[in-house]
N, C-alpha and C positions, 0 to 999 in steps of 0.2 A: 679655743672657743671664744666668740665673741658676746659680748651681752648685749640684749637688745636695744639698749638703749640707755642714756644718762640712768647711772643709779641714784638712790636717795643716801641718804646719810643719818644713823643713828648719833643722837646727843643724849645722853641720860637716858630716859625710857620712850621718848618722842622720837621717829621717824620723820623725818625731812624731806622734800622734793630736791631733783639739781637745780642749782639756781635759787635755789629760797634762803631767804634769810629771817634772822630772829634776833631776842637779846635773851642771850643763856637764864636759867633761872637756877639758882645754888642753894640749896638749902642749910641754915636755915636764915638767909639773908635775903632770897624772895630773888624778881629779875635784877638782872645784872644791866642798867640802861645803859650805862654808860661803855658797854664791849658789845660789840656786834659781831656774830659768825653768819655764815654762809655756807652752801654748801653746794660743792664743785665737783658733779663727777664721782660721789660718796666719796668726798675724801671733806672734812668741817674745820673748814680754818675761823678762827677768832681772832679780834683786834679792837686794842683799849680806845675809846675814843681819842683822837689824837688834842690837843688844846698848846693854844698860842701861849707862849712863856708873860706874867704880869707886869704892868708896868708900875705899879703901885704898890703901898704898903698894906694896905689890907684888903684884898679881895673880895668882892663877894662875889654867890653861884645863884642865886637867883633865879635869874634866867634860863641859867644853863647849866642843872645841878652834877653835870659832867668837867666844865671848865667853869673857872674865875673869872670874872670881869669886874674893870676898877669901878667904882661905884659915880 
């Protein structure tokens, strides 16, 4: 039997569309910005924001409170 179409995807208690994405929310830490899932066909993959290696001694997030950038 076939389904009729793209499924959704359950994350915690929230239902998903295919193709949508979100940033997980964990408790009790609140959303997660910095990982992104999607959901493919009810199957929910996640991934950490990916960030360039620093070239300096102290970073700061600033801007981007997922990755470091030298100041």
């Amino acid at each position: 039997m076939q389904a009729d179409g793209p499924r959704a995807c359950r994350f915690g208690r929230r239902w998903y569309l295919n193709n949508e994405s979100w940033h997980p929310s964990v408790p009790p830490f609140g959303e997660m910005k910095c990982i992104l899932c999607w959901c493919v066909s009810g199957e929910t993959h996640c991934q950490r924001q990916e960030c360039p290696p620093s070239a300096c001694a102290s970073p700061a997030t600033r801007d981007n409170p997922c990755c470091a950038k030298c100041r």
